[in-house]
Biopython code that builds the backbone (N, CA, C, O; Angstrom):
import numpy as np
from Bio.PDB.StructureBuilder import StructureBuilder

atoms = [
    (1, "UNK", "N", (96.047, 46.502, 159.782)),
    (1, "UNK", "CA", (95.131, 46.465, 158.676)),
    (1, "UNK", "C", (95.880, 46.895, 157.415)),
    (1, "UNK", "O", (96.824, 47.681, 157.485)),
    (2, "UNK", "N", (95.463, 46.385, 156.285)),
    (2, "UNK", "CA", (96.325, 46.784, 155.202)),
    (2, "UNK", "C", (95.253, 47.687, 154.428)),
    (2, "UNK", "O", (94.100, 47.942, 154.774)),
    (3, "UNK", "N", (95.936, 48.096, 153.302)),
    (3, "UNK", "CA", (95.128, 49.152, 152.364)),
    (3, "UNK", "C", (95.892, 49.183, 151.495)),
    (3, "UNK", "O", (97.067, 48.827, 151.582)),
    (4, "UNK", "N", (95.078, 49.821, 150.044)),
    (4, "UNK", "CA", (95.667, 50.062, 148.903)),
    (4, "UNK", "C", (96.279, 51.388, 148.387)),
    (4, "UNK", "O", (95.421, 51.972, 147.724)),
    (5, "UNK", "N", (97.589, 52.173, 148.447)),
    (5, "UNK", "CA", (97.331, 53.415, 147.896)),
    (5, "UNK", "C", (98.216, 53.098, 146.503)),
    (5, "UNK", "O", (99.027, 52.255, 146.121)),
    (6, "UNK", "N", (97.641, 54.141, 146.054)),
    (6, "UNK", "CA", (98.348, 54.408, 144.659)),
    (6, "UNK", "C", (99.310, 55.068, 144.237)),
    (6, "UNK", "O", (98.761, 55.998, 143.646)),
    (7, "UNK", "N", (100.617, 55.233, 144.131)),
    (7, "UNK", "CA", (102.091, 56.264, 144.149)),
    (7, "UNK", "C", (102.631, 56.262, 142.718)),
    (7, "UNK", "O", (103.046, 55.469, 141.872)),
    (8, "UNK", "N", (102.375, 57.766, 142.919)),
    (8, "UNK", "CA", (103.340, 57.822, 141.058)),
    (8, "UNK", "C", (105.110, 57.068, 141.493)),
    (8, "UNK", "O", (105.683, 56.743, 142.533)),
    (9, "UNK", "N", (105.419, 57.067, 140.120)),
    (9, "UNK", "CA", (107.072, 56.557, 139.998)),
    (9, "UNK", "C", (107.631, 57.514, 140.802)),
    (9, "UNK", "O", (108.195, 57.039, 141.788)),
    (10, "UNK", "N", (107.665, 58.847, 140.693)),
    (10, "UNK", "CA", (108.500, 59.511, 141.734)),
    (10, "UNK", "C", (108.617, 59.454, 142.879)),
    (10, "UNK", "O", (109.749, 59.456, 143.364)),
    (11, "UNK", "N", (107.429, 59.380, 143.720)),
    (11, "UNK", "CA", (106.958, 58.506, 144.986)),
    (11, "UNK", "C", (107.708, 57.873, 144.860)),
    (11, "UNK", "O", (108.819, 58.238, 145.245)),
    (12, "UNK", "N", (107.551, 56.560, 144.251)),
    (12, "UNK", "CA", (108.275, 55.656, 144.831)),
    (12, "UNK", "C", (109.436, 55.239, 144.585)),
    (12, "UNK", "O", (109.827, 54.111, 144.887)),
    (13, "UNK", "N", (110.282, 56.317, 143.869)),
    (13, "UNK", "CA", (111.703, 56.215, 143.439)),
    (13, "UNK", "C", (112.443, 56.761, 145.126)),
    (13, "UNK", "O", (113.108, 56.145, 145.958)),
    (14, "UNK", "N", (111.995, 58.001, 145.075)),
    (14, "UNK", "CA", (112.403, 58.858, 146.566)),
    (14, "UNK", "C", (111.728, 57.928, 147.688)),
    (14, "UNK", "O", (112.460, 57.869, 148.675)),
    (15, "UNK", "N", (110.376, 57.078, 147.844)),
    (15, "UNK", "CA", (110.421, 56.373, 149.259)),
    (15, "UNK", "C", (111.274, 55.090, 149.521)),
    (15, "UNK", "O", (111.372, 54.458, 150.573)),
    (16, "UNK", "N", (112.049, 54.787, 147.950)),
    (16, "UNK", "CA", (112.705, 53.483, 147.929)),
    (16, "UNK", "C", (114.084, 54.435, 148.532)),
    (16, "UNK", "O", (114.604, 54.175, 149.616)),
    (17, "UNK", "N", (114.475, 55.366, 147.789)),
    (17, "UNK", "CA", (116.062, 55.970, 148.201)),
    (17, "UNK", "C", (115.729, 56.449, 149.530)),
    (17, "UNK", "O", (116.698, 56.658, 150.260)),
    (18, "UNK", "N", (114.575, 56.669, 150.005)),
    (18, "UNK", "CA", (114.595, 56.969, 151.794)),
    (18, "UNK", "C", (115.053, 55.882, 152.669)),
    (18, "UNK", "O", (115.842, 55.860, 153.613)),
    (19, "UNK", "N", (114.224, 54.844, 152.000)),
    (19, "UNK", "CA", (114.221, 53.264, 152.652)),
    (19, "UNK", "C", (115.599, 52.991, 152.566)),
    (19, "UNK", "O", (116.013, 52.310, 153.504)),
    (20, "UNK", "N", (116.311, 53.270, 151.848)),
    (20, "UNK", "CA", (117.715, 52.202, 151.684)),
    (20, "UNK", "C", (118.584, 53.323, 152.475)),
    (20, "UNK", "O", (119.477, 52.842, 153.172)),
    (21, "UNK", "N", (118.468, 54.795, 152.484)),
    (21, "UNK", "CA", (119.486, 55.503, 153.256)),
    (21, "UNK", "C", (119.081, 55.389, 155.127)),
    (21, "UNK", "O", (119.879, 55.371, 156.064)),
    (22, "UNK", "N", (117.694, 55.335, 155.153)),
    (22, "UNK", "CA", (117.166, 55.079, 156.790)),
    (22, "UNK", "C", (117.062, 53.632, 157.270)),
    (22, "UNK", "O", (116.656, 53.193, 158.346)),
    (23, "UNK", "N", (117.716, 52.767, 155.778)),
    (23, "UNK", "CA", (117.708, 51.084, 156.529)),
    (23, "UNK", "C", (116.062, 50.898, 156.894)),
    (23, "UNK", "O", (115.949, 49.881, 157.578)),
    (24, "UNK", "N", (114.991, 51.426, 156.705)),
    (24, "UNK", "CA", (114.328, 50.775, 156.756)),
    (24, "UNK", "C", (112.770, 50.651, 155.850)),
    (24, "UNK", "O", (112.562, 51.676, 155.201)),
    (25, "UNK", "N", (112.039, 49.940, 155.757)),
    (25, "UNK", "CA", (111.242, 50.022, 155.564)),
    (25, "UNK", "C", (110.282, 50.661, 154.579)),
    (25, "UNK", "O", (109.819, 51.736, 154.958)),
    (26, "UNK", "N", (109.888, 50.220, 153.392)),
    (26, "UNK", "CA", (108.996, 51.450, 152.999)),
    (26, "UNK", "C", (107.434, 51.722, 153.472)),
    (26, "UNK", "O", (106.684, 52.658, 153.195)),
    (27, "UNK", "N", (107.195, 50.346, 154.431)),
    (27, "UNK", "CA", (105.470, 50.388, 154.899)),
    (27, "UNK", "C", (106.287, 51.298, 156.516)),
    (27, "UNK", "O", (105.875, 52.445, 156.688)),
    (28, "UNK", "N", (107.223, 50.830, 157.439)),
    (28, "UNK", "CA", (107.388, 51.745, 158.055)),
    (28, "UNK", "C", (107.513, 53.623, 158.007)),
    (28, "UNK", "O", (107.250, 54.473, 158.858)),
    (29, "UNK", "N", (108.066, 53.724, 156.517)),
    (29, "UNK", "CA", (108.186, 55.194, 156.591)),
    (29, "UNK", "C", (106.624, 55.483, 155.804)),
    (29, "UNK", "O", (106.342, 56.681, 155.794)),
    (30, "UNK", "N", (105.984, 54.925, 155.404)),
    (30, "UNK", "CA", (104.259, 55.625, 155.117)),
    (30, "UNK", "C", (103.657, 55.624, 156.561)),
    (30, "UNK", "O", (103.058, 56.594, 157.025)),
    (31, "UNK", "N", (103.927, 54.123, 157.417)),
    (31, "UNK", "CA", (103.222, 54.555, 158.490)),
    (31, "UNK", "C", (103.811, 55.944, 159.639)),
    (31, "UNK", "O", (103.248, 56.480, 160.593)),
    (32, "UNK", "N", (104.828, 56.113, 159.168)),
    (32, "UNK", "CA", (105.737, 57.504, 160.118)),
    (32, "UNK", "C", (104.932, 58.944, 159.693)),
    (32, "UNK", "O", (104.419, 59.852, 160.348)),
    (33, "UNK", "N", (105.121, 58.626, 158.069)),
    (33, "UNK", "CA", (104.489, 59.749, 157.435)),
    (33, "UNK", "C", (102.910, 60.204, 157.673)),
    (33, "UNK", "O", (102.430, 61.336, 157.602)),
    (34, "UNK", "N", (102.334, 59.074, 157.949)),
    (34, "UNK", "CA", (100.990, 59.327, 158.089)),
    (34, "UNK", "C", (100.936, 59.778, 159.782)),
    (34, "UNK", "O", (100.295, 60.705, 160.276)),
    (35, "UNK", "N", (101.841, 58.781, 160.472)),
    (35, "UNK", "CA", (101.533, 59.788, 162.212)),
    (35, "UNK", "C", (101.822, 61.298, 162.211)),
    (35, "UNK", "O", (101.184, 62.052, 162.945)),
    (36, "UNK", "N", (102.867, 61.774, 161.314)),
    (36, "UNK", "CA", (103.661, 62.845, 160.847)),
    (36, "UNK", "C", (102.118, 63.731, 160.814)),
    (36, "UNK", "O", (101.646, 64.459, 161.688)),
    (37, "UNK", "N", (101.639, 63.415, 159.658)),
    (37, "UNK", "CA", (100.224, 63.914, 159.252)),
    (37, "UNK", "C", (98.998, 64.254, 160.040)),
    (37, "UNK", "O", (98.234, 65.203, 159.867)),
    (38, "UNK", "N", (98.961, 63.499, 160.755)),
    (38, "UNK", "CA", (97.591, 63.430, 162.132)),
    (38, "UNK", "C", (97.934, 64.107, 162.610)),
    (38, "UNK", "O", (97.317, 65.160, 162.771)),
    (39, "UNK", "N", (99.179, 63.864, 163.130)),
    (39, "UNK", "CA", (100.286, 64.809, 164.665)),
    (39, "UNK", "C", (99.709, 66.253, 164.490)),
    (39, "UNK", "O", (99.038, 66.857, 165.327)),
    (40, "UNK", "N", (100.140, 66.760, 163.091)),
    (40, "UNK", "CA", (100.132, 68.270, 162.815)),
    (40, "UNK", "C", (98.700, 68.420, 162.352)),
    (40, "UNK", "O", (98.314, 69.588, 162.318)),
    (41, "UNK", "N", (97.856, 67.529, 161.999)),
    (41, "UNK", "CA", (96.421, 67.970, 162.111)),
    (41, "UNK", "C", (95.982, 68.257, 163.341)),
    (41, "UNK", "O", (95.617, 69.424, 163.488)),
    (42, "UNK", "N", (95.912, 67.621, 164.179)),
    (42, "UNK", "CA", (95.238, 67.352, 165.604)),
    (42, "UNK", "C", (96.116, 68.906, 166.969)),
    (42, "UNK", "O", (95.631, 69.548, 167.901)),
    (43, "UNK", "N", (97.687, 68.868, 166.242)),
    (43, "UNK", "CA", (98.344, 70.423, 166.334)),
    (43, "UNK", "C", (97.543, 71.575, 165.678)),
    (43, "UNK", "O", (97.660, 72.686, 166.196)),
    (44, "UNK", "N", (96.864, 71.456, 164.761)),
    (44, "UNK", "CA", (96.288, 72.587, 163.996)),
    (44, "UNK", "C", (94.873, 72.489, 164.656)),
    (44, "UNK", "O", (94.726, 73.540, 165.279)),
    (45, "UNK", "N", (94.098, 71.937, 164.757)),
    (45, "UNK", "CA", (92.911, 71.844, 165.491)),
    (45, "UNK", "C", (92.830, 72.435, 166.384)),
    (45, "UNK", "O", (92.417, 73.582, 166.554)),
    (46, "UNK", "N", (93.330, 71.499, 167.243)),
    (46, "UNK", "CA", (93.672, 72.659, 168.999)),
    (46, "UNK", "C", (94.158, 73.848, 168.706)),
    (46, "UNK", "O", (93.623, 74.839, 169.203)),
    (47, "UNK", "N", (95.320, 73.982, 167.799)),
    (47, "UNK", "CA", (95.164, 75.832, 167.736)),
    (47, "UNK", "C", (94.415, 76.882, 167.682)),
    (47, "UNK", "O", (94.267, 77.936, 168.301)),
    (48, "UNK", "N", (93.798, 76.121, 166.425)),
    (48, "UNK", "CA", (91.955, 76.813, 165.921)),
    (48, "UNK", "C", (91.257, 76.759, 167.087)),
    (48, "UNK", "O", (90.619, 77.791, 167.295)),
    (49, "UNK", "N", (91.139, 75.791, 168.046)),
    (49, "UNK", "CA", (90.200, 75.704, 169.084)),
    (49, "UNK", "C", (90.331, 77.079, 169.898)),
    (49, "UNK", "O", (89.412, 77.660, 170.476)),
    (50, "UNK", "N", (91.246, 77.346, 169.843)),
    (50, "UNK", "CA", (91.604, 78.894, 170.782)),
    (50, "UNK", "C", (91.055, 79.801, 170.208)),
    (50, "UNK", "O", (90.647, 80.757, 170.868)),
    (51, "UNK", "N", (90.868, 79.749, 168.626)),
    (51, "UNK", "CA", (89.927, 80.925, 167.947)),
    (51, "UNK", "C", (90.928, 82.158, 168.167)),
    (51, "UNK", "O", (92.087, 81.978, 168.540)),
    (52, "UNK", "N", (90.514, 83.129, 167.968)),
    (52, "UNK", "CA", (91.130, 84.716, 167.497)),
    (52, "UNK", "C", (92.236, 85.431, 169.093)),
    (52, "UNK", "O", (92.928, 86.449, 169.125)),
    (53, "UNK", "N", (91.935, 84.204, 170.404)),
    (53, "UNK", "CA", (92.571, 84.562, 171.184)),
    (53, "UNK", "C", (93.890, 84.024, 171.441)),
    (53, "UNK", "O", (94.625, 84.382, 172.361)),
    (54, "UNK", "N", (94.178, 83.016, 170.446)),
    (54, "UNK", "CA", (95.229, 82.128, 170.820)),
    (54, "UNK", "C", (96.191, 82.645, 170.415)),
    (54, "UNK", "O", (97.050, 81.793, 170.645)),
    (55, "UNK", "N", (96.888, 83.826, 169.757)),
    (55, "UNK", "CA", (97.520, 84.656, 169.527)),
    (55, "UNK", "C", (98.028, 85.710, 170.863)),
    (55, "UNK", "O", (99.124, 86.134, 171.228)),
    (56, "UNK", "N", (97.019, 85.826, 171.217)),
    (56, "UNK", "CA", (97.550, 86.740, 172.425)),
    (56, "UNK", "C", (98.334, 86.199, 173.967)),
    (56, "UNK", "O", (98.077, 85.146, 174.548)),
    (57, "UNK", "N", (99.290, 87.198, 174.381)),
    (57, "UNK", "CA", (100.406, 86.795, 175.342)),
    (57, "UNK", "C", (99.099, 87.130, 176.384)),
    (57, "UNK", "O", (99.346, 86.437, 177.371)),
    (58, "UNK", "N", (98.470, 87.491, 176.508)),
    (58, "UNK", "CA", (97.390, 88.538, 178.023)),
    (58, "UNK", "C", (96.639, 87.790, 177.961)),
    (58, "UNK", "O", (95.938, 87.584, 176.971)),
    (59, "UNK", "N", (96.581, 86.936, 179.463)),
    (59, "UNK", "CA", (95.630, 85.891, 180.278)),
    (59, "UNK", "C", (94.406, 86.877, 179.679)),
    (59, "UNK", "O", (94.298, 88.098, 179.568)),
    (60, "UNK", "N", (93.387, 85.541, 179.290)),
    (60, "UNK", "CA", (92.415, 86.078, 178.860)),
    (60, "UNK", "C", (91.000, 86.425, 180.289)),
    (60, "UNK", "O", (89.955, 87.021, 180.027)),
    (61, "UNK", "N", (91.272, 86.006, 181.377)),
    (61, "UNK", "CA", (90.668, 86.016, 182.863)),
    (61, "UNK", "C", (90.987, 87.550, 183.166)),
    (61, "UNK", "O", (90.136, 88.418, 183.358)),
    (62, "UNK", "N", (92.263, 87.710, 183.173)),
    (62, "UNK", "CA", (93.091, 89.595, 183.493)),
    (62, "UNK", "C", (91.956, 90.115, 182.441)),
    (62, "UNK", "O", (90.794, 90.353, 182.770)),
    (63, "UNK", "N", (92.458, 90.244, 181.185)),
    (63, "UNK", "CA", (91.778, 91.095, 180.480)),
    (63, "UNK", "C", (90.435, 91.435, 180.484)),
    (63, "UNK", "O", (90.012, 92.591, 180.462)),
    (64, "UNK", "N", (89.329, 89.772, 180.530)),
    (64, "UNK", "CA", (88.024, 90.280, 181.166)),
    (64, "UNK", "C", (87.944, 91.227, 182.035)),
    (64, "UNK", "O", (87.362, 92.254, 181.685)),
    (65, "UNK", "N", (88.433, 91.148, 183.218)),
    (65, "UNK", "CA", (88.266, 91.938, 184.235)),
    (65, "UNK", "C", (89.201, 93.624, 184.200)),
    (65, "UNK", "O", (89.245, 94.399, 185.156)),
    (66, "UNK", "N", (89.596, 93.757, 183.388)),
    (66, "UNK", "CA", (90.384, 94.985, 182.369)),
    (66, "UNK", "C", (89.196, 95.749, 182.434)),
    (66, "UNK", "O", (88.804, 96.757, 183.022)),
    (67, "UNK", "N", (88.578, 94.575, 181.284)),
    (67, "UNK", "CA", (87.319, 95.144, 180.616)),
    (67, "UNK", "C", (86.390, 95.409, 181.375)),
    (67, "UNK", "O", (85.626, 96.196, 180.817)),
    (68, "UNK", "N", (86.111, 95.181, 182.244)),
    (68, "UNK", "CA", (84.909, 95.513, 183.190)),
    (68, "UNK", "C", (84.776, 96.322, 183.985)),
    (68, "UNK", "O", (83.743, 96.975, 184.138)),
    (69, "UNK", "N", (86.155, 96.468, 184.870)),
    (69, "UNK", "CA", (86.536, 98.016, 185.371)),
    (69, "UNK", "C", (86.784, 98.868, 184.642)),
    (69, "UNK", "O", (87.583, 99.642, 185.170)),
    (70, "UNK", "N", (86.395, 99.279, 183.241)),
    (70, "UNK", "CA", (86.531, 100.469, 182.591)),
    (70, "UNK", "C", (85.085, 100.667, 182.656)),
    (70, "UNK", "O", (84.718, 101.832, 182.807)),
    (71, "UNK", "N", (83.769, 99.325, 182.531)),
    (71, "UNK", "CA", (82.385, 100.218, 182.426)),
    (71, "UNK", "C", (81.949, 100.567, 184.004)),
    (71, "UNK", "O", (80.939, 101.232, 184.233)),
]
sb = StructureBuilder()
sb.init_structure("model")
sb.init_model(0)
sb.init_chain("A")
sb.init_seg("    ")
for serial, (resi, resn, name, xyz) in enumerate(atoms, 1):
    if name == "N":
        sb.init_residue(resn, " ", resi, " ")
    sb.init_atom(name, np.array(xyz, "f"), 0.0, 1.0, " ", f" {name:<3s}", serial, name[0])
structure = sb.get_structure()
């Protein structure tokens, strides 16, 4: 499917000097850039999905049960 975007001159001074040093493409490197983009959204999502525990090294199953033999 095609689409329209709009790129200042600098854009497209640096995606033309990308294109000619990577040999390819300048609709290939928007479409790279944009998987680039999703990739690390859909990475950031699932992180968030873990919420305030996804930080921690301690099985969160152990620790329930931590917690329960102390009451």
């Amino acid at each position: 499917m095609r689409t329209l975007v709009d790129l200042g001159d600098a854009q497209l001074q640096e995606l033309d000097n990308l294109s000619k040093h990577e040999k390819t493409s300048r609709a290939a490197l928007i479409r790279q850039a944009i998987d680039d983009y999703l990739a690390a959204r859909r990475r950031r999502r699932d992180r968030d999905a873990f919420g305030l525990w996804g930080d921690r090294a301690e099985d969160g199953l152990a620790y329930q049960e931590k917690a329960r033999d102390e009451w």
